[in-house]
FIVOTOR-890871 format. One record per residue (C-alpha): residue in one letter; chain; x, y, z. Coordinates in nm, 4 decimals, padded with zeros to 6 digits, always signed. Each point is the difference from the previous one (the first is absolute). Layout:
FIVOTOR-890871
<site><res>a</res><chain>A</chain><X>X</X><Y>Y</Y><Z>Z</Z></site>
...
end
This chain:
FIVOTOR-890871
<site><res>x</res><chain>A</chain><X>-07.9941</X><Y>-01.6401</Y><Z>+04.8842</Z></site>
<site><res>x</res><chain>A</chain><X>+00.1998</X><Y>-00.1970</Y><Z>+00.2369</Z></site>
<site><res>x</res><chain>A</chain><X>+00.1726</X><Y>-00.1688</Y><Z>-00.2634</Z></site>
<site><res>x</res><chain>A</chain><X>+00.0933</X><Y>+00.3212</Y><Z>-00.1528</Z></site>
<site><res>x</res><chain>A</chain><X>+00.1104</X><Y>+00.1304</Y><Z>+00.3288</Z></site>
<site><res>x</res><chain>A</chain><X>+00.2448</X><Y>-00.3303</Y><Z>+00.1036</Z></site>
<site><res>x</res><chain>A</chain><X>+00.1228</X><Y>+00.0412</Y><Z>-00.3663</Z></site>
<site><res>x</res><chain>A</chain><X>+00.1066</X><Y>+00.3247</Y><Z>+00.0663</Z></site>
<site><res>x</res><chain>A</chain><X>+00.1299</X><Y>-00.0702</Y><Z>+00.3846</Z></site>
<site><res>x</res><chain>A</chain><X>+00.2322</X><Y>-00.2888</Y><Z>-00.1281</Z></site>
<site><res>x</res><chain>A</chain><X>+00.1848</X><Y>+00.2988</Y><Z>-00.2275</Z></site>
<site><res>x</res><chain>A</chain><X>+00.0113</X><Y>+00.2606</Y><Z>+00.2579</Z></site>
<site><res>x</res><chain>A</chain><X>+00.2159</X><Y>+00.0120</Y><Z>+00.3010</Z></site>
<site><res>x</res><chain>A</chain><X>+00.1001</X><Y>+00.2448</Y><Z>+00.2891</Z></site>
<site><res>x</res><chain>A</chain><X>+00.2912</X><Y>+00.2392</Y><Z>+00.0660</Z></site>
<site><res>x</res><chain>A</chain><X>+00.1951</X><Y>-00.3115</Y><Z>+00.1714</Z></site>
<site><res>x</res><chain>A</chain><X>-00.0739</X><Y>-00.2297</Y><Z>-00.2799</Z></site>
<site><res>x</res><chain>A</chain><X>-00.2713</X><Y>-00.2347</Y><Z>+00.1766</Z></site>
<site><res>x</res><chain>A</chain><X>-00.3651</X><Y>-00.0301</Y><Z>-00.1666</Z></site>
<site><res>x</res><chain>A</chain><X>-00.2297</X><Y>+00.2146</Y><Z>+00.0561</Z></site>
<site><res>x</res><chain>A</chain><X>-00.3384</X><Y>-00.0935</Y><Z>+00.2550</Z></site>
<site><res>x</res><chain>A</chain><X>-00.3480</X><Y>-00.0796</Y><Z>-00.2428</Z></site>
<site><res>x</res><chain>A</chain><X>-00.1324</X><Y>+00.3419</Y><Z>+00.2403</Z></site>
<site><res>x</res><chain>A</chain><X>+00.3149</X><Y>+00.2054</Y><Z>-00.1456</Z></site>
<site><res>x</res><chain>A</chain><X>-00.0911</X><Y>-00.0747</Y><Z>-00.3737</Z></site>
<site><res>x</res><chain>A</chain><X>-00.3440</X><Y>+00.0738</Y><Z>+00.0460</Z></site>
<site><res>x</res><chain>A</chain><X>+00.0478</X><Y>+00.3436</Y><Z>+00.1393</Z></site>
<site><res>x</res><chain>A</chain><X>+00.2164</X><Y>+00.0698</Y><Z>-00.2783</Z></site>
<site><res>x</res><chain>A</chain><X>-00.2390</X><Y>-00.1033</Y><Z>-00.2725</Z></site>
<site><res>x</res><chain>A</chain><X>-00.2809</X><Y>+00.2148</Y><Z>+00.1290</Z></site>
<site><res>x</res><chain>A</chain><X>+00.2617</X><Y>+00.3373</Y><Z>+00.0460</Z></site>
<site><res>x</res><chain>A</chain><X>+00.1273</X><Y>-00.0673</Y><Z>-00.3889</Z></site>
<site><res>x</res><chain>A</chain><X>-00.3497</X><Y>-00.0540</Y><Z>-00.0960</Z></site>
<site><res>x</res><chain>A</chain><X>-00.1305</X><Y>+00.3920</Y><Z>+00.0451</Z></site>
<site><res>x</res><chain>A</chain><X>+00.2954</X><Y>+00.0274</Y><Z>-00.2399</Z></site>
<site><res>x</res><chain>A</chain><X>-00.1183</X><Y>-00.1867</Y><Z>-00.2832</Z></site>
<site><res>x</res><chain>A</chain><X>-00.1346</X><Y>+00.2125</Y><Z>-00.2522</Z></site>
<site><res>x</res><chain>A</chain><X>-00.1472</X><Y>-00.2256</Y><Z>-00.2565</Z></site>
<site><res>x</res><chain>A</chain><X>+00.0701</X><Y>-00.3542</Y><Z>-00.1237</Z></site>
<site><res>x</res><chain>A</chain><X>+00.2271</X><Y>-00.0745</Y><Z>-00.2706</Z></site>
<site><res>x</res><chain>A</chain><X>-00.1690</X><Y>-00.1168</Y><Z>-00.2988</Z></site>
<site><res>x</res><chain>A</chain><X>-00.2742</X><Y>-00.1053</Y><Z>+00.1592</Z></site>
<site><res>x</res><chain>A</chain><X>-00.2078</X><Y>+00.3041</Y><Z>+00.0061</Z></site>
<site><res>x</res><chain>A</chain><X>+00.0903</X><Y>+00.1057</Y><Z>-00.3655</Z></site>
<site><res>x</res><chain>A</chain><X>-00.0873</X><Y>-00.3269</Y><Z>-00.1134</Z></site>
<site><res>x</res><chain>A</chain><X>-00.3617</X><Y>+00.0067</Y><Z>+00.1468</Z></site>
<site><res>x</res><chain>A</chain><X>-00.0452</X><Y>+00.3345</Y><Z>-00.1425</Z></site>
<site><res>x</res><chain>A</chain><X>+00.0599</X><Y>-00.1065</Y><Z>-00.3402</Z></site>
<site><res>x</res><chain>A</chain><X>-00.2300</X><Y>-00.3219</Y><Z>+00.0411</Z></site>
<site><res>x</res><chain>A</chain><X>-00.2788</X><Y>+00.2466</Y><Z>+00.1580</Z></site>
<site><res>x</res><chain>A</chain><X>+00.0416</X><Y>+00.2724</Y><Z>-00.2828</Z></site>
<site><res>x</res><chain>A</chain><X>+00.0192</X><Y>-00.2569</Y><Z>-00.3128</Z></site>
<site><res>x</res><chain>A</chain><X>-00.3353</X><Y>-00.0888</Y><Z>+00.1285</Z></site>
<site><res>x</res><chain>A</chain><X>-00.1191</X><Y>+00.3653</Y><Z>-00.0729</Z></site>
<site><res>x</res><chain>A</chain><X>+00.0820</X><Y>-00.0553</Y><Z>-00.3229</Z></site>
<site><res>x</res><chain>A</chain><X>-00.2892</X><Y>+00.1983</Y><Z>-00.1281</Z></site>
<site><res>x</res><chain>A</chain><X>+00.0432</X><Y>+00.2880</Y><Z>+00.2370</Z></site>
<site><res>x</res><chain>A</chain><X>+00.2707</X><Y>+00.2883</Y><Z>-00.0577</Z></site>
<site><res>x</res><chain>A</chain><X>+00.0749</X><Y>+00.2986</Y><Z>+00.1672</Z></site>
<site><res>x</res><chain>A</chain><X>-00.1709</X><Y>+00.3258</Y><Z>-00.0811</Z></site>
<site><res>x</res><chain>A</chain><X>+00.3300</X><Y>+00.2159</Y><Z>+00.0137</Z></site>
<site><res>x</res><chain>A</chain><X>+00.1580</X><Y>-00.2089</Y><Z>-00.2621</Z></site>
<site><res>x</res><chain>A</chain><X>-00.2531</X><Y>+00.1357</Y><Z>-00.2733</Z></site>
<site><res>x</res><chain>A</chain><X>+00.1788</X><Y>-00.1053</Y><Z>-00.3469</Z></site>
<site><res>x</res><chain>A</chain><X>+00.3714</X><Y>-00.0490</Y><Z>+00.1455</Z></site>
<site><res>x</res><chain>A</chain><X>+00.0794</X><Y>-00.3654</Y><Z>-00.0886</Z></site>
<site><res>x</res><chain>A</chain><X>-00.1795</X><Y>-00.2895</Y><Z>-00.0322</Z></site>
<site><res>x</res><chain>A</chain><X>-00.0104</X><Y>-00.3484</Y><Z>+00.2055</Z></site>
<site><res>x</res><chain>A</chain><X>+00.3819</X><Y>-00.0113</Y><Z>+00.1643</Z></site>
<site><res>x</res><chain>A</chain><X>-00.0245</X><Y>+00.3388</Y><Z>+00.1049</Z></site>
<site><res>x</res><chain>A</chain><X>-00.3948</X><Y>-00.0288</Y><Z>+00.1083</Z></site>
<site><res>x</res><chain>A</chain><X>+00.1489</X><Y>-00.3102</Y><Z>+00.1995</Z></site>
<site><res>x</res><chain>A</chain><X>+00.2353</X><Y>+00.1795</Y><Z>+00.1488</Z></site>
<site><res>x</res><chain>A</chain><X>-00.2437</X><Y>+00.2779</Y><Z>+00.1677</Z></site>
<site><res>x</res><chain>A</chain><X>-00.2037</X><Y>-00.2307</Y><Z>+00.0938</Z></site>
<site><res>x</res><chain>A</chain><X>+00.3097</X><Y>-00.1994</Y><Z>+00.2054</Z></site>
<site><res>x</res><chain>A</chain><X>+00.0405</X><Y>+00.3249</Y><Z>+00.1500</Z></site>
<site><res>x</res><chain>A</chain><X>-00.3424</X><Y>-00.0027</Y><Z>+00.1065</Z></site>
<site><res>x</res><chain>A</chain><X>-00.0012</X><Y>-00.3409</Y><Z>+00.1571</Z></site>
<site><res>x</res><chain>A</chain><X>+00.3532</X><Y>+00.0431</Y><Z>+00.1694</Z></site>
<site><res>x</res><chain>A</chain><X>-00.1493</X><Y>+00.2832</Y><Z>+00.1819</Z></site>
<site><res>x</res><chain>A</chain><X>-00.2911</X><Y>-00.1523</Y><Z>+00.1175</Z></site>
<site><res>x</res><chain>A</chain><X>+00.2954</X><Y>-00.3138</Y><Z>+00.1374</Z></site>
<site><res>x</res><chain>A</chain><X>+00.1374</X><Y>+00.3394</Y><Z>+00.1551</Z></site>
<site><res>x</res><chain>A</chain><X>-00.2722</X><Y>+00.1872</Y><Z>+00.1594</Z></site>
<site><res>x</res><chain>A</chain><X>+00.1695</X><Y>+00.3231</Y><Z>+00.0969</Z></site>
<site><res>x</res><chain>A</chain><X>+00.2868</X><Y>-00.0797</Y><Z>-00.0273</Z></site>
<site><res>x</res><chain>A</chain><X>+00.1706</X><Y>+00.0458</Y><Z>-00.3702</Z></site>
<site><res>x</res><chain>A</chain><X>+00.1016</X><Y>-00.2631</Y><Z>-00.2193</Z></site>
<site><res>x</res><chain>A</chain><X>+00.3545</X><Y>-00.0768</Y><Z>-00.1898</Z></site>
<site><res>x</res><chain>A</chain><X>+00.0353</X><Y>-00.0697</Y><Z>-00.3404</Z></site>
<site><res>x</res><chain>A</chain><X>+00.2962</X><Y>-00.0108</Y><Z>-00.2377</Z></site>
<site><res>x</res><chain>A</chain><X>+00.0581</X><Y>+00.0356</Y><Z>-00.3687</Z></site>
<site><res>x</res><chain>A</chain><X>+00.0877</X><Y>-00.3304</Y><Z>-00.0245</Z></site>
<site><res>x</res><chain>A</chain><X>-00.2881</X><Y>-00.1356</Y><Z>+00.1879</Z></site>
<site><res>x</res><chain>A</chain><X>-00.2276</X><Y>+00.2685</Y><Z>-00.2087</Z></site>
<site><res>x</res><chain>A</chain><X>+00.1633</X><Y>-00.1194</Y><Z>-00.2964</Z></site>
<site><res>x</res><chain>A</chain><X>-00.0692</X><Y>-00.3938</Y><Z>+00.0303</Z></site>
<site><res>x</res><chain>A</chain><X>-00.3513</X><Y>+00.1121</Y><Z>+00.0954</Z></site>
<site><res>x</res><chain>A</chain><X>-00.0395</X><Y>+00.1379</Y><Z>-00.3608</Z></site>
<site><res>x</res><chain>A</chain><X>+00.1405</X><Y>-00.3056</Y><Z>-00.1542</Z></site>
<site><res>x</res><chain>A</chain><X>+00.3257</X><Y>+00.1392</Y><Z>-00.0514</Z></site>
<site><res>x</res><chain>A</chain><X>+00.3149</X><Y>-00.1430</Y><Z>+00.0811</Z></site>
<site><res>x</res><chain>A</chain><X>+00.1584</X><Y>+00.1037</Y><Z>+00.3035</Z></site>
<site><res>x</res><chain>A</chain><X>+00.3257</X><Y>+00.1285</Y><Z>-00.0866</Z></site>
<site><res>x</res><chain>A</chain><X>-00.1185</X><Y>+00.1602</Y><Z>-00.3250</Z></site>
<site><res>x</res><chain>A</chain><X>-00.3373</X><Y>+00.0958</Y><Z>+00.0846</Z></site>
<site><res>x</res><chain>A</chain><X>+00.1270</X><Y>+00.2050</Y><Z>+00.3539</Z></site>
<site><res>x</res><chain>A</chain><X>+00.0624</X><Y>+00.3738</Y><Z>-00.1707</Z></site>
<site><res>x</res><chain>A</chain><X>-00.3446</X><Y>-00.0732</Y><Z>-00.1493</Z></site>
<site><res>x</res><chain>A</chain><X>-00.1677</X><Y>-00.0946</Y><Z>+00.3651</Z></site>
<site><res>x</res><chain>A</chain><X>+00.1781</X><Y>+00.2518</Y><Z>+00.1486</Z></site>
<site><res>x</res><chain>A</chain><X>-00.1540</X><Y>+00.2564</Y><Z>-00.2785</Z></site>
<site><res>x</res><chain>A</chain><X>-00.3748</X><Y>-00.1261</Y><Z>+00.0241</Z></site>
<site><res>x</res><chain>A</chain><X>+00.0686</X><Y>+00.0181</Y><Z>+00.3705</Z></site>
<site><res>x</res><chain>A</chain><X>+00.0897</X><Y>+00.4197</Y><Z>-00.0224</Z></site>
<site><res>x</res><chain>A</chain><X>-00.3230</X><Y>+00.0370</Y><Z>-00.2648</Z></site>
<site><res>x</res><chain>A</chain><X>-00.2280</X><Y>-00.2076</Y><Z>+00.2481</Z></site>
<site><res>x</res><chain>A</chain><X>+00.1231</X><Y>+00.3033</Y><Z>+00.2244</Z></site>
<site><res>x</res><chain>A</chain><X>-00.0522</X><Y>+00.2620</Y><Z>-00.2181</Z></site>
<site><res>x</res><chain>A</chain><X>-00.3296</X><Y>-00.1391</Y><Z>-00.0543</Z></site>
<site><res>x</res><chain>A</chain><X>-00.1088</X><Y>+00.0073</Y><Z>+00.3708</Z></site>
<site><res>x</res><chain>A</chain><X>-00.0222</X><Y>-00.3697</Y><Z>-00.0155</Z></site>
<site><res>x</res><chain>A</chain><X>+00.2668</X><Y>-00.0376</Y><Z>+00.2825</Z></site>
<site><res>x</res><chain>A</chain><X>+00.2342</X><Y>+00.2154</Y><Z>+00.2187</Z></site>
<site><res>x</res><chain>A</chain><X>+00.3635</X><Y>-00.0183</Y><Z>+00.0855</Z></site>
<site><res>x</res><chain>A</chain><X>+00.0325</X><Y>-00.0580</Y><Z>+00.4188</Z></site>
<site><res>x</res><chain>A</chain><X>+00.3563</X><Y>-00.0613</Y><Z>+00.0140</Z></site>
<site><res>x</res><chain>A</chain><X>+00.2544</X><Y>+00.0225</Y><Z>-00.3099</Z></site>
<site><res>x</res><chain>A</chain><X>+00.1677</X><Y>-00.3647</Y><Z>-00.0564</Z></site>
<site><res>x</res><chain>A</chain><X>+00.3602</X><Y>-00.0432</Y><Z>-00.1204</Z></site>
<site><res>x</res><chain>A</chain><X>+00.2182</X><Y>-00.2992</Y><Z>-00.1455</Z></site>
<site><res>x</res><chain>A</chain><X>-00.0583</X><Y>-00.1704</Y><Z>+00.2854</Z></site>
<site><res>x</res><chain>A</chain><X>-00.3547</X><Y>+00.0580</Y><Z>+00.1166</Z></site>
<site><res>x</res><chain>A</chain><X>-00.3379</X><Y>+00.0011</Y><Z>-00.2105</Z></site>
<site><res>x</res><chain>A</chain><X>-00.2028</X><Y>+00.3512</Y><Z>+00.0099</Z></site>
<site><res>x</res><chain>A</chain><X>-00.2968</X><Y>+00.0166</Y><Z>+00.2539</Z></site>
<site><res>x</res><chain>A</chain><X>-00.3421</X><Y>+00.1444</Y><Z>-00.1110</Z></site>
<site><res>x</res><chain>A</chain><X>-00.3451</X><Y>+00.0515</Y><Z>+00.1129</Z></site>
<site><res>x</res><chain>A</chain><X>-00.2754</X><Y>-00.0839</Y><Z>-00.2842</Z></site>
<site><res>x</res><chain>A</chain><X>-00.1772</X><Y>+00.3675</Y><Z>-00.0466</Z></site>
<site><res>x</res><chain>A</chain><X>-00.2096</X><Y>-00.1058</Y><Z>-00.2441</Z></site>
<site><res>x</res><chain>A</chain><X>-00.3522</X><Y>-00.0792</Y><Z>-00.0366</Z></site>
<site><res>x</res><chain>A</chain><X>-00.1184</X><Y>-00.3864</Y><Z>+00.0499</Z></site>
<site><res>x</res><chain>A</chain><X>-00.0207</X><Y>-00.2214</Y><Z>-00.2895</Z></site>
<site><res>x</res><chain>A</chain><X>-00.3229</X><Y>+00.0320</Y><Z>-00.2291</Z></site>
<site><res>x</res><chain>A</chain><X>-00.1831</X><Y>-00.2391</Y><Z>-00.1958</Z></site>
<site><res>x</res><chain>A</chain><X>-00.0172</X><Y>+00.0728</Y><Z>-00.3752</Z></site>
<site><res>x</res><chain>A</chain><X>+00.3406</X><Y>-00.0411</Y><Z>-00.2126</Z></site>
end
């Protein structure tokens, strides 16, 4: 971690220009870190490693909608809760959309639409409305994954 922190000491400096004390960068890591809210791709990818190993569970709510991309998908909604806890998860409709094997750009209205049934479905719940510039947040309401596909 010290590494990390002198990396990040060498780039900041004060109001007057001069570098910044090891003690000063540390106390500023730990007040941005109650900030951070997730990690950036790290988290999603895990969930999709941990979910393509259920890959002969599905989720009950999902009855006959789809087949494997969108069973995939709701069970990557499962896993990035449990990475959340309590706290909701983001997702996209371009990150939903490369999930199902679609591409990104193309695939996004189709994420985004799987997204709104998985909702309609009880599968997940909107916490906060996303926009252009931010990914939705949801909480997984669904029931866990079940053996049997």
């Amino acid at each position: 971690i010290k590494q990390w922190f002198e990396k990040w000491r060498n780039k900041l400096v004060d109001e007057t220009g001069h570098q910044l004390a090891f003690e000063d960068v540390e106390v500023q890591a730990e007040e941005l870190w109650d900030r951070i809210k997730y990690s950036v791709g790290g988290q999603l990818a895990a969930a999709i490693s941990n979910a393509k190993n259920r890959y002969d569970e599905t989720i009950t709510e999902l009855g006959d909608y789809g087949g494997k991309p969108e069973r995939l998908l709701a069970l990557v909604c499962y896993e990035l809760q449990v990475c959340a806890g309590e706290e909701p998860f983001y997702l996209s409709g371009y990150e939903a959309a490369e999930i199902m094997g679609l591409d990104r750009v193309k695939g996004q209205k189709r994420g985004r639409r799987t997204l709104k049934i998985f909702v309609r479905k009880d599968i997940i719940s909107i916490s906060k409305l996303g926009n252009q510039r931010r990914a939705t947040r949801y909480y997984y309401s669904g029931s866990p994954p079940e053996k049997g596909y």
